[in-house]
C-alpha positions, 0 to 999 in steps of 0.5 A: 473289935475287942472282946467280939466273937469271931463268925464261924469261918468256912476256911481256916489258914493256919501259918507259922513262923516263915510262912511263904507270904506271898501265897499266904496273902493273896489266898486270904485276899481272895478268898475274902473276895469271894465272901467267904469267912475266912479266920487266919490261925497261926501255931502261937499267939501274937504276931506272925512274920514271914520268910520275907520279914512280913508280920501279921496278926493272926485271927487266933492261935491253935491255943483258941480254935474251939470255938472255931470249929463248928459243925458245918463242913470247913477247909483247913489250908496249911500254909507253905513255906518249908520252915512254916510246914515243919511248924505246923507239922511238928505240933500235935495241936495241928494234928488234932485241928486236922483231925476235927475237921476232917471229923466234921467232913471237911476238908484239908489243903496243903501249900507248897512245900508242905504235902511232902511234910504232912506224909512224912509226918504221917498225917493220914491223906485222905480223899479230902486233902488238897495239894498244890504240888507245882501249880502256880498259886493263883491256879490253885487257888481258884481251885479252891474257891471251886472246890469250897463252892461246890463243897463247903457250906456257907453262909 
C-alpha cells in the first residue's frame, strides 16, 4: 500500500546485487510462516536481482531504515552470496545498521559465504552473531526461528 508505514520488523534481511536466491527466498518465506515481521532491505533502492537473474522489490533501502529500527530486540541476517557480501560489506551504512541493532540487544546473523567477509572487514563478532557456516540452509533456518522465539521479542 502506497504511502503506508511499514510495522516494525522483528527481522531484517538486507541483500544486494547477486544475492544467493534460493537462500534468501526461502528464509523470507519462513520466516513469515512463523508470523514474524519480516522487512526485506537491499543496499540500494529499486529492484534487487539475484546471482540466478531473480528480481525483487526490497521493503527499503539502507537510505530508509530509520524508521525501521526500533527499541525492541531485532535480528539482522546479511544475505549470502560472495558478491552480495562484498556488497553489504563494503558499505559504511551496513556497518551503522549493524551496529543500531546490536546497540539496542539484537542480533546479527551471517549466510554463506558472508562471515568470512564480515571478519575481514573487521566487523566486531560479537556473542549475538549467528553463522551459517556448512549447514544446510533449512537447518539454519530453523536455527533461527528458534533463536528469534527464545530471543527476539515479538508482537
Amino acid at each position: 500500500m502506497e504511502g503506508s508505514k511499514l510495522a516494525a520488523p522483528d527481522v531484517l534481511i538486507l541483500i544486494a546485487s547477486h544475492f544467493d536466491e534460493k537462500a534468501v527466498v526461502y528464509c523470507l518465506s519462513e520466516l513469515r510462516q512463523q508470523g514474524l515481521a519480516v522487512a526485506l532491505v537491499s543496499v540500494t533502492s529499486g529492484m534487487v536481482q539475484s546471482v540466478r537473474g531473480l528480481t525483487l522489490r526490497p521493503d527499503k533501502s539502507l537510505a530508509e531504515t530509520d524508521e525501521l529500527i526500533t527499541a525492541k530486540r531485532q535480528l539482522l541476517l546479511l544475505a549470502g552470496g560472495a558478491a552480495c557480501a562484498a556488497a553489504v560489506l563494503s558499505d559504511p551504512r551496513s556497518h551503522q545498521l549493524i551496529q543500531r541493532i546490536l546497540q539496542t540487544d539484537g542480533y546479527v546473523a551471517a549466510m554463506s559465504q558472508t562471515y568470512a567477509l564480515a571478519l575481514e572487514t573487521g566487523l566486531d563478532v560479537s556473542d549475538r552473531f549467528l553463522r551459517q557456516g556448512g549447514m544446510e540452509t533449512a537447518v539454519f533456518v530453523r536455527q533461527l526461528i528458534n533463536h528469534i522465539s527464545t530471543h527476539v521479542t515479538t508482537g
